[in-house]
C-alpha positions in Angstrom: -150.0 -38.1 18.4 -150.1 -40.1 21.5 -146.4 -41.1 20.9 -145.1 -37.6 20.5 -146.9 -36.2 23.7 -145.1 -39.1 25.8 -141.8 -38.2 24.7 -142.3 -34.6 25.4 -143.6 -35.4 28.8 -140.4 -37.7 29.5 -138.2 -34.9 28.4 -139.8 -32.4 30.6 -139.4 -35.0 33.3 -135.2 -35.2 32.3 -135.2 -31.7 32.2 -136.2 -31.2 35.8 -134.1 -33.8 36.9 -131.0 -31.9 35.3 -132.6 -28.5 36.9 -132.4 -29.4 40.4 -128.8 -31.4 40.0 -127.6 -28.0 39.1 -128.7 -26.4 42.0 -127.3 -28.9 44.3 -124.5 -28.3 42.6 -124.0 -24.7 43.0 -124.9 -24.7 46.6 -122.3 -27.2 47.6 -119.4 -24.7 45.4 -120.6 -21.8 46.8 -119.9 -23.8 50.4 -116.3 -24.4 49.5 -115.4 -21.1 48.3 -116.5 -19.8 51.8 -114.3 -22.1 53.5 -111.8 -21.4 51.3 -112.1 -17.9 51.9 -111.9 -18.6 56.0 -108.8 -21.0 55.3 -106.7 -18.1 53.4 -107.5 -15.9 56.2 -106.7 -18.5 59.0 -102.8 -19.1 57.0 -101.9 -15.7 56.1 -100.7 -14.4 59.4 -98.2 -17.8 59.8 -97.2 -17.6 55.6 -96.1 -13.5 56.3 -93.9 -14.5 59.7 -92.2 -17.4 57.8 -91.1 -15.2 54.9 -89.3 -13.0 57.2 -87.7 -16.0 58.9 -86.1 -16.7 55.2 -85.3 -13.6 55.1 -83.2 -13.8 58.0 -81.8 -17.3 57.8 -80.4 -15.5 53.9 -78.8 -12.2 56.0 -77.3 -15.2 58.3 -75.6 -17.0 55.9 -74.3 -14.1 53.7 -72.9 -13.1 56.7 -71.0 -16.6 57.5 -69.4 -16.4 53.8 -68.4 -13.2 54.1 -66.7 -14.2 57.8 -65.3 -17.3 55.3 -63.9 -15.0 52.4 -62.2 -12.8 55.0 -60.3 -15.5 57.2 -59.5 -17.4 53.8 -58.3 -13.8 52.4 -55.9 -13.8 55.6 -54.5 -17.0 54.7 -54.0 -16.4 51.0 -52.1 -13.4 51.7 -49.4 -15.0 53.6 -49.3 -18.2 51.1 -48.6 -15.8 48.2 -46.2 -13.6 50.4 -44.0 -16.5 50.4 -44.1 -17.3 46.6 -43.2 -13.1 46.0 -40.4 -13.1 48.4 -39.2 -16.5 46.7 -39.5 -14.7 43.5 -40.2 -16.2 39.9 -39.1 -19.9 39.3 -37.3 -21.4 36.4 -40.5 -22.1 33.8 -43.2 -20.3 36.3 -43.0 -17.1 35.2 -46.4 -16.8 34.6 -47.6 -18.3 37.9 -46.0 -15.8 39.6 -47.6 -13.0 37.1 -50.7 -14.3 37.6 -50.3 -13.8 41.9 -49.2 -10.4 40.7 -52.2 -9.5 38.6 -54.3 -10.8 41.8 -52.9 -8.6 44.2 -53.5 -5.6 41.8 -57.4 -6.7 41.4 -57.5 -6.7 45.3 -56.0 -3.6 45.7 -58.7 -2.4 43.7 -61.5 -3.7 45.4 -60.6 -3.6 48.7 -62.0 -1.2 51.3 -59.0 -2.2 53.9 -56.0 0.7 53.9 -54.3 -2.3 56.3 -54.8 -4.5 53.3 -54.0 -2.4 50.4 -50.7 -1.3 52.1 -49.8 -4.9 52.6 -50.5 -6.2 49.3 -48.6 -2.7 47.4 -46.0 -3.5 49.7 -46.2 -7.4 47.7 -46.6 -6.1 44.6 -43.9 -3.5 44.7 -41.6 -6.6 45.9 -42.4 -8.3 43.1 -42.1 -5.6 40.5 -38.6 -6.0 42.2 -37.7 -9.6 41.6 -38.8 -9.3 38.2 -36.8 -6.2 37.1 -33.7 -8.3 38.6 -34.9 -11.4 36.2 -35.3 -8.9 33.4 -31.7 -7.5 34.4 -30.1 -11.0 34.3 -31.4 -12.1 31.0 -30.5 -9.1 29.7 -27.0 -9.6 30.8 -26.8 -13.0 29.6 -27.5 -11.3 26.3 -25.4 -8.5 27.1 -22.0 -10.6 28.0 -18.7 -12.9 26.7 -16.9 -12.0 24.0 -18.6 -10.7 20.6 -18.7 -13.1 17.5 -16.0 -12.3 15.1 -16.1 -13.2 11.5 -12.5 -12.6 10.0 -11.6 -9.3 9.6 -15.2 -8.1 8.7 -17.8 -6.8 11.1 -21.0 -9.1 12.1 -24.3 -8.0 13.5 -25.8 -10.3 16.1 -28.7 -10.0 17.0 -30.1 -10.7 20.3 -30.4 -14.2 20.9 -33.6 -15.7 20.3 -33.6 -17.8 23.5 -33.6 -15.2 26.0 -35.9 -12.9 23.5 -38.8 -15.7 23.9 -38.2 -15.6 27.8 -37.9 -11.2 27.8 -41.3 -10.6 25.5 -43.6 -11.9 28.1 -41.7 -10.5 30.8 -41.7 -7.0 29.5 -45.3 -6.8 28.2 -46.2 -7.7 32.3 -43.9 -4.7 33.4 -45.7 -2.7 31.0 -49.0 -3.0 32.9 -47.6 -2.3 36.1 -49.2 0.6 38.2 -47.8 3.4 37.4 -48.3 7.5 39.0 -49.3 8.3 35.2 -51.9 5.5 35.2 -52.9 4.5 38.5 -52.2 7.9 40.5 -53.8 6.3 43.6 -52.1 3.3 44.0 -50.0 2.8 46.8 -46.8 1.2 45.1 -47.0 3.2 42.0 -44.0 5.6 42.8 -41.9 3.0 43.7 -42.6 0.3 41.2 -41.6 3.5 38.6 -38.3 3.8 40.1 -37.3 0.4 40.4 -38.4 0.5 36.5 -36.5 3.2 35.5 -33.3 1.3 37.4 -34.1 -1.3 35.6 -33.7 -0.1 32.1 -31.3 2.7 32.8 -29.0 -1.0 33.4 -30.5 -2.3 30.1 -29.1 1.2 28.4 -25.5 0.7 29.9 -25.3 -2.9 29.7 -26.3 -2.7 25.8 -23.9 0.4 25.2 -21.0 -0.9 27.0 -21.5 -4.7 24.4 -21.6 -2.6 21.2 -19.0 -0.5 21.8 -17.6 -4.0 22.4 -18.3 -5.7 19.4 -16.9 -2.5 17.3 -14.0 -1.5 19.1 -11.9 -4.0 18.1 -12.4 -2.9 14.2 -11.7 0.4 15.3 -8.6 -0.1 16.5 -8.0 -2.1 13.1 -8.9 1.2 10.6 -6.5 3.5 13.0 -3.6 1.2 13.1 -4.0 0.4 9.1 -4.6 4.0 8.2 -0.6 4.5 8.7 0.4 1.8 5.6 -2.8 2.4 3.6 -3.2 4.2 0.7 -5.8 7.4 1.5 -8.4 6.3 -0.4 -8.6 2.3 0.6 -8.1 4.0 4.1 -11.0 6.0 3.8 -13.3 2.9 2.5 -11.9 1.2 5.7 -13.5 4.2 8.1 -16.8 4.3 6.2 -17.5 0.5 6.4 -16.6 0.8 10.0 -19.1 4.3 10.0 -21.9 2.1 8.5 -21.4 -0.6 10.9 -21.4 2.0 13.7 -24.9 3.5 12.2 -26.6 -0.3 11.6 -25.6 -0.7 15.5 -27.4 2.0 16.6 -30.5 1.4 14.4 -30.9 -2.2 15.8 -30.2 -1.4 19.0 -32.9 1.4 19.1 -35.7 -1.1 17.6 -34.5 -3.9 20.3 -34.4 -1.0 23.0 -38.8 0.0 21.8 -39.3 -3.8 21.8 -37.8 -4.8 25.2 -38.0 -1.6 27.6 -40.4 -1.9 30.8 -41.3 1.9 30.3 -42.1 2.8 26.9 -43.3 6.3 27.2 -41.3 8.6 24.3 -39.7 10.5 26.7 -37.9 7.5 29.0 -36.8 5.4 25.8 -35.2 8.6 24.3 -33.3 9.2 27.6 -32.6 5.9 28.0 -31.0 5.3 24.4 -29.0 8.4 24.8 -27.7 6.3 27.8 -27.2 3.4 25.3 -25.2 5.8 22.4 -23.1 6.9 25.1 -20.3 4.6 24.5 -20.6 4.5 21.0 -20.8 8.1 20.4 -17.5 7.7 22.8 -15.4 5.7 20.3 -16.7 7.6 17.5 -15.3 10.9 18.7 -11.7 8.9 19.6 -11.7 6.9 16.4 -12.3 10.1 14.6 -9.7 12.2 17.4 -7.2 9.5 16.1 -7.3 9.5 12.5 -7.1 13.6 12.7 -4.1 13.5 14.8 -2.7 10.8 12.6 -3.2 12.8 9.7 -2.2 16.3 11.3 1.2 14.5 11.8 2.0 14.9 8.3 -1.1 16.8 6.2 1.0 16.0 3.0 1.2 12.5 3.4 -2.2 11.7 4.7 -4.2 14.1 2.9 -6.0 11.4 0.9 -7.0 9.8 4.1 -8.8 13.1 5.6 -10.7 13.6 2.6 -11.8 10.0 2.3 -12.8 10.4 5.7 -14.3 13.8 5.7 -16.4 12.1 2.0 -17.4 9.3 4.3 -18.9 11.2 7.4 -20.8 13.1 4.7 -22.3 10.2 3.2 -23.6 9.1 6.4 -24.8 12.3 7.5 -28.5 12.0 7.3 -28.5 8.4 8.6 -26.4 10.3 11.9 -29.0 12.9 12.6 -31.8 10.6 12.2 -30.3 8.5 15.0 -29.3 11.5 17.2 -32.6 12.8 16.8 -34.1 9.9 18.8 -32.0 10.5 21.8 -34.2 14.0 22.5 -31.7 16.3 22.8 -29.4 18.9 21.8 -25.7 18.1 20.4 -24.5 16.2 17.0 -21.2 14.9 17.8 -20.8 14.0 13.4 -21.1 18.1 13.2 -18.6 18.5 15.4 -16.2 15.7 14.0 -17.4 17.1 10.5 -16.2 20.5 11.2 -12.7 19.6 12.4 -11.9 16.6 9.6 -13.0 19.7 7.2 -10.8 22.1 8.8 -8.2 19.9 8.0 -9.4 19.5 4.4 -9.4 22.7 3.9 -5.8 23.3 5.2 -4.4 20.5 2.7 -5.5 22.8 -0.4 -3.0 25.5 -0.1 -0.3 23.6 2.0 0.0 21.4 -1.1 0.6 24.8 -4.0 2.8 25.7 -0.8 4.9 22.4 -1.2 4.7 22.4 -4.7 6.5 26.3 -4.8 8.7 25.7 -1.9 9.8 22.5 -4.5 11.6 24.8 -6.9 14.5 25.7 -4.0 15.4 22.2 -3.4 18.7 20.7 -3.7 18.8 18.3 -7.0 21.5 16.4 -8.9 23.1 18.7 -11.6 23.2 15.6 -14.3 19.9 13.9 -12.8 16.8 13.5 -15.3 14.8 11.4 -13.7 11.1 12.4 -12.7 10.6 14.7 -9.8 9.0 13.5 -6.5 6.7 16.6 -6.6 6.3 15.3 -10.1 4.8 11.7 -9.4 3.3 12.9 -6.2 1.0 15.6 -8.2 0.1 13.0 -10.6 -0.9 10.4 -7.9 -2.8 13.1 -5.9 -4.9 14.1 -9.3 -5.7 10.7 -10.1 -7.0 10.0 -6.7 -9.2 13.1 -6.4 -12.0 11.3 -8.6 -12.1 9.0 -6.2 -13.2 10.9 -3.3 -14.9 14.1 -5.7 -17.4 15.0 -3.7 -15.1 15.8 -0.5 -12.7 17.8 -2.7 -15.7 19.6 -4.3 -17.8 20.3 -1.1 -14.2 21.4 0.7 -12.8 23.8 -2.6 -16.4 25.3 -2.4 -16.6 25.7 1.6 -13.0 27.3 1.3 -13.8 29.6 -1.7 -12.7 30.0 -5.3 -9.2 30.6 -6.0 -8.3 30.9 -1.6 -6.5 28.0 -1.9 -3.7 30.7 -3.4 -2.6 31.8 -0.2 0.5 32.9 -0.8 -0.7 34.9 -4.0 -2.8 37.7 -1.5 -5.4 35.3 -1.0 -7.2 35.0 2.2 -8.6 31.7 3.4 -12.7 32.1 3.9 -12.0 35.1 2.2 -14.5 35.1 -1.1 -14.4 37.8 -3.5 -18.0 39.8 -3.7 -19.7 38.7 -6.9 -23.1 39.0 -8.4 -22.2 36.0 -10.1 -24.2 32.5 -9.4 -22.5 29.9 -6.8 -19.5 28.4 -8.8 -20.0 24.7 -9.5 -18.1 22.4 -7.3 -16.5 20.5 -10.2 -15.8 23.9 -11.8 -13.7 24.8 -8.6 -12.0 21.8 -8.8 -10.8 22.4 -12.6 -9.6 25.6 -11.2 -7.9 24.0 -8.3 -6.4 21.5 -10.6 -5.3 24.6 -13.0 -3.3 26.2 -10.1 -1.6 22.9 -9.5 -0.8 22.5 -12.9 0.6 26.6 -13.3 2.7 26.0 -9.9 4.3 22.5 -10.5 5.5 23.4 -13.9 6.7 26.2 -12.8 8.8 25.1 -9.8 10.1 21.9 -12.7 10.9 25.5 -15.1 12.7 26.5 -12.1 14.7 23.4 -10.8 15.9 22.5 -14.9 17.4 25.9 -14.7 18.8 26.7 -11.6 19.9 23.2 -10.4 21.0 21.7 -13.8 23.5 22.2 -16.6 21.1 23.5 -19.4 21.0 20.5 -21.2 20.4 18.0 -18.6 18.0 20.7 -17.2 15.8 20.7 -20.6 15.8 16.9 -20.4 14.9 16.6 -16.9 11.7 19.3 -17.4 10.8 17.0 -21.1 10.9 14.1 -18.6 8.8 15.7 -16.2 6.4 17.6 -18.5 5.9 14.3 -20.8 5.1 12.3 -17.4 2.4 15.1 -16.3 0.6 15.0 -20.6 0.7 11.3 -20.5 -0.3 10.3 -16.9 -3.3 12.9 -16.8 -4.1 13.2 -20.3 -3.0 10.4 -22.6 -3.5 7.4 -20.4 -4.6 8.7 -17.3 -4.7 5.8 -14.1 -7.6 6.6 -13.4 -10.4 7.3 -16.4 -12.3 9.7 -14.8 -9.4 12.5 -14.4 -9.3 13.8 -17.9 -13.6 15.2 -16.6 -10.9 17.5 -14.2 -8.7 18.9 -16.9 -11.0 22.4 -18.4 -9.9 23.3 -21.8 -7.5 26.1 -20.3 -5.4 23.3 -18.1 -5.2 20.8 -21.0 -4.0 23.7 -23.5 -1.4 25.0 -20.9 -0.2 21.1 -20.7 0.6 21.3 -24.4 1.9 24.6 -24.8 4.1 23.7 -21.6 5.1 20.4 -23.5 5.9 22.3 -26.9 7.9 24.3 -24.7 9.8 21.8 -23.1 10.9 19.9 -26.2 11.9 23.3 -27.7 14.1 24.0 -24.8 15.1 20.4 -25.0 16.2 21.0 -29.3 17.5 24.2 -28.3 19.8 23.0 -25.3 21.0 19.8 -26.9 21.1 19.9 -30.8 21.7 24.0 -31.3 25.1 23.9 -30.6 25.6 20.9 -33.6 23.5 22.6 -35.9 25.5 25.9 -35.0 28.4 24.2 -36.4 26.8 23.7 -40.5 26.0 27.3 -40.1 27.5 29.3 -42.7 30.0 32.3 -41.3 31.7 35.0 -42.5 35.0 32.8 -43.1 33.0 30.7 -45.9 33.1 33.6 -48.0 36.9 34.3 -47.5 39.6 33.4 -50.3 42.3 31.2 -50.2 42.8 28.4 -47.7 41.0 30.6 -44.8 37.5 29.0 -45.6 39.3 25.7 -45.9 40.1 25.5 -42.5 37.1 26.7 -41.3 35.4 23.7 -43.0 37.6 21.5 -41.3 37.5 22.7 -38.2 33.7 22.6 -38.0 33.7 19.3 -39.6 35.8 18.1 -36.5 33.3 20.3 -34.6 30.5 18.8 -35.4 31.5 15.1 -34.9 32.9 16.3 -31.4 30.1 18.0 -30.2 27.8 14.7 -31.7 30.0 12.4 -29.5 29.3 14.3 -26.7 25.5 14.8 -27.2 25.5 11.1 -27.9 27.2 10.5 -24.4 25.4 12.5 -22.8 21.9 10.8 -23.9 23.2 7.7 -22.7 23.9 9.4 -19.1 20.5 11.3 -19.4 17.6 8.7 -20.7 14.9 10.9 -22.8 11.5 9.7 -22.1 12.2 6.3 -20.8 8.6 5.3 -19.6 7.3 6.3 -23.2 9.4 4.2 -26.0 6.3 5.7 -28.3 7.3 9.3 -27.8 11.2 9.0 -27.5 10.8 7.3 -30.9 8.6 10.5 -32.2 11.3 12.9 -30.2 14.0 10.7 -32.3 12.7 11.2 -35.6 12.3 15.3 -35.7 16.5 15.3 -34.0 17.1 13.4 -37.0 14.8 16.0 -39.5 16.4 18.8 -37.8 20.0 17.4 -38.2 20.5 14.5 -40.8 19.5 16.9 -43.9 21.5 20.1 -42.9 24.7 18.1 -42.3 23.5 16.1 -46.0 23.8 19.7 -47.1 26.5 21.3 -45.5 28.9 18.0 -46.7 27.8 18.3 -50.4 28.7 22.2 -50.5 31.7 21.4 -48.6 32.9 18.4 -51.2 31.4 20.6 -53.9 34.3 23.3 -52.9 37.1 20.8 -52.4 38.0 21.9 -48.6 40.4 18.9 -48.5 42.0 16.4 -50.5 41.6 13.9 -48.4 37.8 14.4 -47.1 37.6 11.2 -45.4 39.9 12.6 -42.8 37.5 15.0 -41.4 34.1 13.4 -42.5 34.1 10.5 -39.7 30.3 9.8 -40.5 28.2 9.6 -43.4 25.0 10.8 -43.0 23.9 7.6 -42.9 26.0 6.7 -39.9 25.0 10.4 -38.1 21.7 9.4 -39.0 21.9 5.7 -37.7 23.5 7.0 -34.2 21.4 10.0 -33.3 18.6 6.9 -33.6 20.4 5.0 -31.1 20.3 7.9 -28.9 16.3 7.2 -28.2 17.2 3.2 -28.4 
């Protein structure tokens, strides 16, 4: 116990000890938070006066810089004056957009009119210098002689070279100030019209190099047109119309790639600039060809349609590039309208030949094929060629009008009730009216130029030429499609006609010499002499038939027919001659029959053969 009541008293002793540390302690913190206290109130008056010292040494400097920036802005103006007025260097292009863009972000940020009006006046300078670089490359692109590869047309396009230097260029005087965009900049108004200078020269300069690079070809189709045929003519024109049409379609994608001003309205005026030119030599190519075929509408009629089916072709490619110029006209319509008129004229001017035909002057002992004859054929023949002109013109003029002469009036239509006439059916009424008029004027011309049977000859000729040239073996395949039923059926009946007249002109006058008369029946040695006489007849009038087939050739260009014509002379005569010399031997009309029967039938049979040899 004595233990335990010591160590309690030591830790009460420890405990005291601790007590009065504590206190000493907190007395001597207590002491230094009061003179704490006194030393934050003896600093705060000097701590507030040397904040607004900082204060004004920061308003000082700002101050100086902003005297810096100024004098240095003064300075920087002048340097880059120099480099605007110099304008862009060879391979610094984008140096000297880059001063550009500068002066623009000034002008926007600066409070100085003085400045602002010296810095437009920099900018619109430079919007200057590089319109004339955008002019020059474009005239570099723009100039010499164009490429020519043979006698066909080449594209070039616009040379890659100067395309890489132009891209940037442009797509810089794109963002220039503009009154539509930047309304108060100072240069706005001016930079636009130096702009619109700028690629009103682009539009002429470009214009002026395609009509260039196709009038050389043009000239070519006008001077060929006289020695080509109407149809190869026409093919000529409508390569030389699609070249025309794939200029103006690059040109319009090169103009929306490489113009400063790209608002709709300025690159349709300015490409109605560009197809100026072109539009130009269109309307005197086309002025050219007309008057050419005007000069003689016979002889060039092939050549207006080919060129009035070529225009047509193109027509929707031509208002889809005159519709991007924004604005009235169509010069094709125009052109259209008077190559059409001419069309139109060809129609009855050719029934007009082809009647005015039968008066001519011909050869009484000539057989050989018409000229209105191989003409016709030649013009149907072609007419597939170029359809849909001759359709589209038959129906513009009306069915039947092309009959002038027969009370028709042209644009004169009949009333009807009746659905629009098919063009293709107009045309196997156009081609019927040829048809009805040629033979007739050949009818005409065997009867009143020629001895009757060089006449029916000359119109077998004639007639055999038109069946097998348009019917048989036509030249071209697709004319029989123009033939209707009635047409062909007149052909034939014309053709059964003509070798009719041609049996009846020829070979009547032989076979009127087996006939039997009124002497056969006489007594006595009256019939005898009548034998005789036609006997000697007969052989006469065969010699001259036989000379008179070797002055007048029967279907010489068709060996197969002359052969068939050959075979019914010799039906017709060979058998009634067989007859008429076995009644006649029968009767005893001579004692010496050899003296009047020069031929056997054999022989009569063997010659008449040689006639179609």
């Amino acid at each position: 116990m004595d233990d335990d009541s010591a160590e309690i008293e030591l830790l009460e002793q420890n405990l005291n000890k601790t007590h009065q540390i504590s206190q000493r302690m907190t007395s001597i913190l207590t002491n230094f938070d009061t003179r704490l206290v006194k030393l934050e109130k003896s600093i705060l008056p000097l701590y507030n006066s040397t904040q607004k010292l900082k204060q004004r040494a920061h308003n000082i400097d700002r101050a100086l810089l902003k005297i810096d920036e100024v004098a240095s802005s003064q300075d920087g103006i002048a340097v880059e004056e120099g480099l605007v007025l110099r304008g862009p260097q060879l391979g610094q292009l984008d140096a000297y957009i880059d001063i550009l863009e500068r002066l623009n972000a000034a002008i926007a940020f600066k409070s100085s009119d003085a400045d602002s009006r010296d810095m437009a006046r920099l900018i619109e300078t430079g919007a200057k210098k590089l319109s004339q670089l955008y002019t020059k490359l474009v005239a570099e692109g723009s100039s010499g002689s164009p490429p020519v590869s043979g006698l066909a047309f080449m594209l070039t396009e616009f040379p890659p070279s100067l395309m890489s230097s132009l891209t940037p260029l442009v797509a810089f005087l794109r963002t220039l100030p503009l009154p539509s965009t930047h309304p108060s900049h100072p240069a706005a108004s001016a930079i636009l019209n130096t702009l619109k200078d700028a690629q009103r020269g682009y539009a002429d300069m470009r214009g002026n190099w395609s009509r260039k690079a196709l009038e050389m070809h043009s000239r070519r189709v006008v001077d060929r047109a006289e020695t080509l045929d109407g149809v190869a003519a026409g093919k000529e024109f409508s390569v030389w119309i699609d070249s025309l049409l794939r200029v103006t379609e690059t040109e319009y994608t090169l103009l929306t790639e490489l113009a400063p001003l790209s608002g709709n309205t300025l690159i349709a005026s300015t490409y109605d600039t560009l197809l100026t030119p072109l539009l130009t030599l269109f309307t005197d190519t086309l002025s050219s060809l007309t008057s050419l075929i005007k000069r003689s509408l016979h002889k060039y009629t092939f050549h207006a349609l080919s060129a009035f089916s070529a225009l047509s072709m193109s027509q929707s490619r031509w208002e889809s590039v005159l519709a991007k110029r924004g604005r009235e006209g169509n010069e094709l319509r125009d052109g259209l309208n008077a190559i059409r008129g001419v069309c139109l004229r060809s129609f009855p001017e050719l029934l007009a030949d082809l009647k005015l035909a039968a008066i001519g002057k011909g050869s009484d002992l000539s057989v050989s094929l018409a000229d209105i004859t191989i003409s016709t054929v030649q013009y149907l023949n072609r007419i597939p060629d170029v359809q849909d002109a001759v359709g589209s013109a038959l129906s513009a003029l009306g069915d039947g009008n092309w009959r002038m002469g027969d009370g028709k009036q042209v644009g004169k239509t009949a009333k009807s009730n009746s659905v629009e006439v098919k063009e293709k059916v107009l045309i196997q009424h156009f081609v019927y009216d040829v048809m009805n008029t040629l033979i007739g004027s050949l009818t005409t011309l065997s009867r009143t130029q020629r001895r009757p049977p060089f006449g029916s000859v000359f119109l077998l000729n004639n007639i055999s030429h038109l069946v097998s040239h348009l019917v048989l073996r036509p030249t071209n395949p697709n004319t029989p499609s123009l033939l209707s039923k009635p047409t062909i059926d007149f052909l034939t009946s014309s053709w059964r006609t003509a070798k009719a007249g041609y049996f009846d002109a020829n070979f009547s006058p032989l076979m009127q010499t087996l006939a039997d008369d009124t002497r056969d029946k006489t007594s006595g040695s009256g019939w005898k002499a009548a034998a005789k006489e036609k006997f000697t007849r007969f052989y006469d009038l065969l010699e001259e038939v036989g000379e008179r087939h070797r002055m007048a050739k029967v279907l010489d260009e068709d060996p197969e027919e002359r052969s068939a014509v050959g075979e019914e002379v010799v039906k017709l005569v060979v058998p009634s001659l067989q007859r008429f010399m076995q009644k006649q031997k029968e009767r005893e009309f001579s004692k010496n029959p050899q003296k009047y029967i020069k031929l056997s039938p054999e022989e009569v049979e063997s010659r008449i053969r040689n006639f179609y040899n």
